[in-house]
LUMBADO-364796 format. One record per atom (N, C-alpha, C, O, CB): atom name; x, y, z. Coordinates in Angstrom, 1 decimal. Glycine has a CB too. Layout:
// LUMBADO-364796
a; X; Y; Z
CA; X; Y; Z
...
//
This chain:
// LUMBADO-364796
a; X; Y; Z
N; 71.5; 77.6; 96.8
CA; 72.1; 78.7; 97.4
C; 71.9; 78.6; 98.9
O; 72.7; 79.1; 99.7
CB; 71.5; 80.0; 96.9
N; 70.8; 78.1; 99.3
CA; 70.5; 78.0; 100.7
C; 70.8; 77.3; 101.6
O; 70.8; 77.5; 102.8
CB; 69.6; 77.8; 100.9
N; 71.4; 75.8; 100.6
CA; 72.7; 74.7; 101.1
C; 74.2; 75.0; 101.4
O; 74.8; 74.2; 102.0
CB; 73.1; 73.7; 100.0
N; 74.8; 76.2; 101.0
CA; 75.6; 76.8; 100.6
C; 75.6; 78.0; 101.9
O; 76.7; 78.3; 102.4
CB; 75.2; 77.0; 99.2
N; 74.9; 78.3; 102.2
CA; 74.6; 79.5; 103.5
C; 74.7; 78.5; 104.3
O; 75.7; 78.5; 105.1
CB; 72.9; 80.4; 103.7
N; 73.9; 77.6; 104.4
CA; 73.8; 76.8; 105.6
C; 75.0; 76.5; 106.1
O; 75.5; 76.7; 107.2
CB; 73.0; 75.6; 105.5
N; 75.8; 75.5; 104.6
CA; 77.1; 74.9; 105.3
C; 78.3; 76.6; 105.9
O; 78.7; 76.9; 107.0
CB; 78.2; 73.6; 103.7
N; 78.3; 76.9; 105.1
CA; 78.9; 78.2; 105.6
C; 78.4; 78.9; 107.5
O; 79.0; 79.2; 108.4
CB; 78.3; 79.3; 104.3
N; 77.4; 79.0; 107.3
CA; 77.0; 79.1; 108.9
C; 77.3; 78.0; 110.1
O; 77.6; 78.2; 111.2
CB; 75.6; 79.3; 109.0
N; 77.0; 76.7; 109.3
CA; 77.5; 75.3; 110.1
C; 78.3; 75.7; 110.8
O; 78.4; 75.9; 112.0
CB; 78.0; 74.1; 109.5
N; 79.8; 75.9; 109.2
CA; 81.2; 75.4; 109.6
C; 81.9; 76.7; 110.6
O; 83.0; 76.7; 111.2
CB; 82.3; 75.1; 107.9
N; 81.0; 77.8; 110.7
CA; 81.8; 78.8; 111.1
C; 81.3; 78.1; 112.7
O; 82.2; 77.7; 113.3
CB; 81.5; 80.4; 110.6
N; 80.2; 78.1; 113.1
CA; 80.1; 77.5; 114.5
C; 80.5; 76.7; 115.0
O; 80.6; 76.6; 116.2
CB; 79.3; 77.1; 114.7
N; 81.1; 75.8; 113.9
CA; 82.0; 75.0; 114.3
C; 83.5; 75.4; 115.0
O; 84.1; 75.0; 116.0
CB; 82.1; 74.4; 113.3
N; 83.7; 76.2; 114.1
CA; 85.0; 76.9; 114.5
C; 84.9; 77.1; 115.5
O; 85.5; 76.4; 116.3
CB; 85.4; 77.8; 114.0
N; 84.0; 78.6; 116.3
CA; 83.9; 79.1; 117.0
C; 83.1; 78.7; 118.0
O; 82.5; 79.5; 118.7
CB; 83.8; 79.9; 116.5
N; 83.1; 77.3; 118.3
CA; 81.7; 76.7; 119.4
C; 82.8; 76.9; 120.6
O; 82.0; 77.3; 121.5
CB; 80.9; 74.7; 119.2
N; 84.1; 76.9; 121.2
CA; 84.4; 77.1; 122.3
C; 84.1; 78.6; 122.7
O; 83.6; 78.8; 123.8
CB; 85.6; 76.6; 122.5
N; 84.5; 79.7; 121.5
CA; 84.2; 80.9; 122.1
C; 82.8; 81.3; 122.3
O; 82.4; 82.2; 123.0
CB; 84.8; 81.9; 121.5
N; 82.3; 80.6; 121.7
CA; 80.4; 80.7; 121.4
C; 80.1; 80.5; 123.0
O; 79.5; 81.2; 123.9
CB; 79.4; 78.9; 120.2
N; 80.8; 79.3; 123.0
CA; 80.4; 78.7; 125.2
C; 80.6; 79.3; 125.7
O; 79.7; 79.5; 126.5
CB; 81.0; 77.5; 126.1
N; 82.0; 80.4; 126.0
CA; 82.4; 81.0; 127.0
C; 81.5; 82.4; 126.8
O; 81.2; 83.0; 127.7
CB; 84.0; 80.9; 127.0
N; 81.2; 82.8; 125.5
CA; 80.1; 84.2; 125.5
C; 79.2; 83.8; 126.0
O; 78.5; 84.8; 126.1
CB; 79.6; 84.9; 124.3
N; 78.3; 82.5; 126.4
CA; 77.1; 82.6; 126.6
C; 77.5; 82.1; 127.9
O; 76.7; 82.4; 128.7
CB; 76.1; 81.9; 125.8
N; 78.5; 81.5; 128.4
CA; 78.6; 81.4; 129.8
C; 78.8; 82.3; 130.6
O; 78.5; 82.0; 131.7
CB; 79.3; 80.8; 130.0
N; 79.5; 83.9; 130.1
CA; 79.7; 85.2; 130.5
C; 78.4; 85.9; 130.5
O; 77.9; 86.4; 131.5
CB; 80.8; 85.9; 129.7
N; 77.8; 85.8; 129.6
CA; 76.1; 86.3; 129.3
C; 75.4; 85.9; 130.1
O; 74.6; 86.8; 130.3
CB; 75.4; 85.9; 128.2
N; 75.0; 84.6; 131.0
CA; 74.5; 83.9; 132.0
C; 74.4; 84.6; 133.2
O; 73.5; 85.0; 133.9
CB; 75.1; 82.8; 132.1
N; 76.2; 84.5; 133.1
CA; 76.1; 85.3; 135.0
C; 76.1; 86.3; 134.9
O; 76.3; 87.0; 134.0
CB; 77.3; 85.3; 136.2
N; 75.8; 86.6; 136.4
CA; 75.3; 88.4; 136.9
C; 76.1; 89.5; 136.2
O; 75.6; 90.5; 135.8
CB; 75.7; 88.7; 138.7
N; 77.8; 89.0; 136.0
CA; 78.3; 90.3; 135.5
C; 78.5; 90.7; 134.5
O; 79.7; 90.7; 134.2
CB; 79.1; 90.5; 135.9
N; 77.5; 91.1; 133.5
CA; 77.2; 91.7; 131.7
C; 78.0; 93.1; 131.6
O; 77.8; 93.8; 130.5
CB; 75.2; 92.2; 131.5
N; 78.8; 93.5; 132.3
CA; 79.3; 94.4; 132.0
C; 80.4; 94.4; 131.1
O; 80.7; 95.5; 130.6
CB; 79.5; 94.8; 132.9
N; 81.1; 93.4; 130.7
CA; 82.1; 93.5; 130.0
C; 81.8; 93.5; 128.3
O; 82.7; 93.4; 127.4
CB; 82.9; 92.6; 130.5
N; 80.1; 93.6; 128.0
CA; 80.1; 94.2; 126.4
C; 79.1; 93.6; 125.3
O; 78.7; 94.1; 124.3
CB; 81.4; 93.9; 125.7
N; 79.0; 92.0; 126.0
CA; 78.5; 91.0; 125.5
C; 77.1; 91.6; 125.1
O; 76.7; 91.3; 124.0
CB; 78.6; 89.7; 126.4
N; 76.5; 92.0; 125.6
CA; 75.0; 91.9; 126.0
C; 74.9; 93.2; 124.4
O; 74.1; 93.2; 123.5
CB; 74.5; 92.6; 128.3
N; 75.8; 94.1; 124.7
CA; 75.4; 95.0; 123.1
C; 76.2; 94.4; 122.4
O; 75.7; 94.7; 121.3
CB; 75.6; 96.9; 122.8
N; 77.4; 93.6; 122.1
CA; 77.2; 92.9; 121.0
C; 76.2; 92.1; 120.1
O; 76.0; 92.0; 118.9
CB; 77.8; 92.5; 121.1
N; 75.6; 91.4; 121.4
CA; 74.6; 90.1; 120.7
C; 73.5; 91.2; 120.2
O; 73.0; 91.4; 119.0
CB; 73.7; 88.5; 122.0
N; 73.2; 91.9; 121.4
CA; 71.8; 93.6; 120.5
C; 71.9; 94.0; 119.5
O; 71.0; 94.1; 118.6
CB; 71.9; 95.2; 120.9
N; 73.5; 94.4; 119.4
CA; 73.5; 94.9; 117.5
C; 73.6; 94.2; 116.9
O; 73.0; 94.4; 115.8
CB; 74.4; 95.7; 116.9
N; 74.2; 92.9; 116.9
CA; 74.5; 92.1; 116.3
C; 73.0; 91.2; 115.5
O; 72.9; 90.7; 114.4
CB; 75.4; 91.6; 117.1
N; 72.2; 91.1; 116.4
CA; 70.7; 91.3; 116.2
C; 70.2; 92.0; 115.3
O; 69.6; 91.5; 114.3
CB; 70.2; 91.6; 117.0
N; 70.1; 93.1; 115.5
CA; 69.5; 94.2; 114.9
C; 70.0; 94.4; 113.7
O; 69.3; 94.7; 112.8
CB; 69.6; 95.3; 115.5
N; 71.4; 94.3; 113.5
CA; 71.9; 94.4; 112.2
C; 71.6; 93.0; 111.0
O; 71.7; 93.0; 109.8
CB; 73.5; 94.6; 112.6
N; 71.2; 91.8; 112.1
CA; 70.8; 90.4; 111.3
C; 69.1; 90.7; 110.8
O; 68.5; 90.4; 109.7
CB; 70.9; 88.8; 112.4
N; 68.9; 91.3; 112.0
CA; 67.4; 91.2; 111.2
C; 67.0; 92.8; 110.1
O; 66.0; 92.9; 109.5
CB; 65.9; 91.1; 112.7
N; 68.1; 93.8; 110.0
CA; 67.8; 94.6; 109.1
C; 68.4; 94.1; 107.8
O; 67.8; 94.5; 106.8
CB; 68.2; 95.9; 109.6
N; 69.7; 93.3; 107.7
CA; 70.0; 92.6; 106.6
C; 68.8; 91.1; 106.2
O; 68.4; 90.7; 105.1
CB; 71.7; 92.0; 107.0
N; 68.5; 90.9; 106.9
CA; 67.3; 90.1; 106.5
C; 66.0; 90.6; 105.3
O; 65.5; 90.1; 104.3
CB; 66.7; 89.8; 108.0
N; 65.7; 92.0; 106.3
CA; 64.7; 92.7; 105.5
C; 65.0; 93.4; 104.1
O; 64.3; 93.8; 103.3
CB; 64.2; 93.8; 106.4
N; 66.3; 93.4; 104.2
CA; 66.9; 94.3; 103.3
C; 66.8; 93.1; 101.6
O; 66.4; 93.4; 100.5
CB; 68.8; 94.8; 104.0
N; 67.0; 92.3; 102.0
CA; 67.3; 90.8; 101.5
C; 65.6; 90.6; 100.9
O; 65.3; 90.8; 99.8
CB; 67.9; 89.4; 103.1
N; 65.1; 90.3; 101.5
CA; 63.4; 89.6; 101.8
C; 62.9; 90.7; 100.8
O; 62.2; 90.3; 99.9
CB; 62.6; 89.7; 103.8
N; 63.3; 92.4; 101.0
CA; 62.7; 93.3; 100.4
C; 63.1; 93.4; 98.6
O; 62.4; 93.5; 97.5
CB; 63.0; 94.6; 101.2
N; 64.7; 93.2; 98.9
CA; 65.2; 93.1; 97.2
C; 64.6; 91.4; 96.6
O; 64.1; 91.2; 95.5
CB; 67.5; 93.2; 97.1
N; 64.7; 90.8; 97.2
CA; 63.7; 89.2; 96.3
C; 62.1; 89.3; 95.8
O; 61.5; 88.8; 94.8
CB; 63.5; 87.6; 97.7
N; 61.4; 90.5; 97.1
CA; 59.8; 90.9; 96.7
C; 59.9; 91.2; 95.8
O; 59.3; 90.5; 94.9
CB; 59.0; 91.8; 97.3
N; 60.8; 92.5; 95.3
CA; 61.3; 93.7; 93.9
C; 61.3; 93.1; 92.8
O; 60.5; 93.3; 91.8
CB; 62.9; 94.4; 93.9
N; 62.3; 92.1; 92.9
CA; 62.9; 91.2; 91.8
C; 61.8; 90.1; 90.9
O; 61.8; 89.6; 89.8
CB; 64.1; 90.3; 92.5
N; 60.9; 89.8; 92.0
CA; 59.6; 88.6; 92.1
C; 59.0; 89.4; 91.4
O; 58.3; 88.8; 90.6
CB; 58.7; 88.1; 93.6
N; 58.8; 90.7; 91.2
CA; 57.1; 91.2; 91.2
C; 57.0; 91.8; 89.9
O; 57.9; 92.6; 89.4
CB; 56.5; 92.4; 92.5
N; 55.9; 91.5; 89.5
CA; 55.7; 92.2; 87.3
C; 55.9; 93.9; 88.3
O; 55.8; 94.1; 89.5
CB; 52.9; 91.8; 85.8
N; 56.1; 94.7; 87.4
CA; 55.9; 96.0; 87.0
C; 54.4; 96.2; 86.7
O; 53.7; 95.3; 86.4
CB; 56.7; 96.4; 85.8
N; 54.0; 97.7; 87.0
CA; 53.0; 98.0; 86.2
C; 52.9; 98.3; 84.6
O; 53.7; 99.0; 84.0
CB; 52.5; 98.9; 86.7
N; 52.2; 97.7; 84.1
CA; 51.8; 98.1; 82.3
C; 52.0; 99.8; 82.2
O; 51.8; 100.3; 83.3
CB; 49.9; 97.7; 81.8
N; 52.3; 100.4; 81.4
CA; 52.5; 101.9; 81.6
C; 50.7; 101.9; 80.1
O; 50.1; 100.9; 79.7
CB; 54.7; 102.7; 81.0
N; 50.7; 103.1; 79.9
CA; 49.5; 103.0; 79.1
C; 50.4; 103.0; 77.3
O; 51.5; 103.2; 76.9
CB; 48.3; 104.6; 79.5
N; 49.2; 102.6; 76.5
CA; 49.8; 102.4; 75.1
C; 50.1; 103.9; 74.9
O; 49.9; 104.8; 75.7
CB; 48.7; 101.6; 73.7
N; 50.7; 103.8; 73.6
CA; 51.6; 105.1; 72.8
C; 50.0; 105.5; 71.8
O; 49.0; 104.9; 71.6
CB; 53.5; 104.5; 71.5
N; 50.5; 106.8; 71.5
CA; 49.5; 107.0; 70.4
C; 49.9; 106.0; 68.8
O; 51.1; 105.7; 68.5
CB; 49.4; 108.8; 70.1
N; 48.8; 105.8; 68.1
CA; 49.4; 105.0; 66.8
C; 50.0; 106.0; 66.1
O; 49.6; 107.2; 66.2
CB; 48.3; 104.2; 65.9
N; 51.1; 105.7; 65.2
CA; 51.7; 106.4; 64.3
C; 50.7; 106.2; 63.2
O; 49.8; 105.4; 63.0
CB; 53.2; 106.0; 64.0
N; 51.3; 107.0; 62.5
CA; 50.9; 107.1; 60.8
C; 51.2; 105.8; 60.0
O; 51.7; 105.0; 60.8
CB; 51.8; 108.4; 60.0
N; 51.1; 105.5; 59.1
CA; 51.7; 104.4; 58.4
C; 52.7; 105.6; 57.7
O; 52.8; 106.8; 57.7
CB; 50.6; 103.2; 57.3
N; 53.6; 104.5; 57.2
CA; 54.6; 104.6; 56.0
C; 54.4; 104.6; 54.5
O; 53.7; 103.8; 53.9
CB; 55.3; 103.6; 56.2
N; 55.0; 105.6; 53.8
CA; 55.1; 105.1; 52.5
C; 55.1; 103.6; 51.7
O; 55.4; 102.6; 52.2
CB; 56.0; 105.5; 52.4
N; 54.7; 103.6; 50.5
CA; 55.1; 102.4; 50.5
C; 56.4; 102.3; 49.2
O; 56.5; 102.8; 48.1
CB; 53.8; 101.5; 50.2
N; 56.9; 101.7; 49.8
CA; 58.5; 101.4; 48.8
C; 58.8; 101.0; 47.5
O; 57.8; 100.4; 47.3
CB; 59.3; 100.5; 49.2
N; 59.4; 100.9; 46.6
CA; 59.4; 100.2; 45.3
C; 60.0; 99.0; 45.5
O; 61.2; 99.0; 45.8
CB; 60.1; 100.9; 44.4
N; 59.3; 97.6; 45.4
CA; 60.4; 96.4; 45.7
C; 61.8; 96.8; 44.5
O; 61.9; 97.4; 43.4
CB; 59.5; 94.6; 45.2
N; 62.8; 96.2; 45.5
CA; 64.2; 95.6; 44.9
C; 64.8; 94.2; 45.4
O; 64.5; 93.7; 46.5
CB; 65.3; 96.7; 45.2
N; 65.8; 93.8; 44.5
CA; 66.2; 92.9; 45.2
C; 67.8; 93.5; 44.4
O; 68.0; 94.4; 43.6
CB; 65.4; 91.4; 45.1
N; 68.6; 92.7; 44.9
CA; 70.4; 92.9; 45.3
C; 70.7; 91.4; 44.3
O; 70.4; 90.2; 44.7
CB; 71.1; 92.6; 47.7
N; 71.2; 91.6; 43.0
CA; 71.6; 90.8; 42.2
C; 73.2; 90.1; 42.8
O; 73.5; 88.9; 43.1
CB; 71.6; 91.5; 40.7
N; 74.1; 91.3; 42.9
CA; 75.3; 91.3; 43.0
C; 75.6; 91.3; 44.9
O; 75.1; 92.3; 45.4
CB; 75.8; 92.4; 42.0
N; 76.5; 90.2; 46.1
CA; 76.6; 90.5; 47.0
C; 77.8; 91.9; 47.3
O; 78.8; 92.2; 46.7
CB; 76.6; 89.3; 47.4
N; 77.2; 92.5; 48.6
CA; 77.7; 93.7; 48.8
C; 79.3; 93.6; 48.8
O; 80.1; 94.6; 48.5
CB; 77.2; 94.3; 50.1
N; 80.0; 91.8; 49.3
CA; 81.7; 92.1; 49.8
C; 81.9; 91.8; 48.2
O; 83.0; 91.3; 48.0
CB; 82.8; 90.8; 51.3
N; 81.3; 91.8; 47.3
CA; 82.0; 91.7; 46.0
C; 82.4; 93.0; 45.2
O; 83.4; 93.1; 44.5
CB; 81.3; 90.9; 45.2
N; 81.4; 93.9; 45.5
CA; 81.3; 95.0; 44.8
C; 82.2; 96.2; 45.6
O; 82.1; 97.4; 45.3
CB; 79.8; 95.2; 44.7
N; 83.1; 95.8; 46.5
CA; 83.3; 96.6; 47.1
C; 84.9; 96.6; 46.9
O; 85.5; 97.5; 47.5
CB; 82.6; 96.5; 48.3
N; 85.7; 95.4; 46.0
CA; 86.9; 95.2; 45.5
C; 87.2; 95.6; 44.6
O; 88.4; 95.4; 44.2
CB; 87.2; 94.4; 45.5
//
């Protein structure tokens, strides 16, 4: 699964490595006004709350439950008359 993320993150960088350069080349110089600077912020913040979110459902999934306590014992049961079935049930039923 983690080969699989990876190439998927690879290939998108790949795609996107000229606009990747020109955002970090806009990000560099003095003038941050045009947006960059809260995209990469949220964009952040939203990676590392999907991270935790992730990390927290795998802990969940990993971890025993607690034992709850035993039941009270029942009573026993009667005890039955043995039988047994000479004839099968799809015969008797034509």
């Amino acid at each position: 699964m983690y080969i699989i993320i990876t190439c998927v993150f690879l290939i998108l960088v790949l795609l996107f490595w000229d606009t990747i350069k020109v955002m970090l080349k806009t990000m560099t110089s003095s003038n941050l006004e045009n947006g960059y600077l809260w995209f990469f912020s949220l964009l952040g913040i939203n990676i590392i709350v999907i991270v935790f979110i992730y990390g927290f459902y795998y802990y969940k999934i990993n971890q025993a439950g607690k034992k709850g306590p035993d039941g009270v014992n029942g009573f026993s049961g009667l005890e039955g008359e043995p039988c047994s079935i000479d004839t099968p049930c799809y015969k008797s039923n034509f």
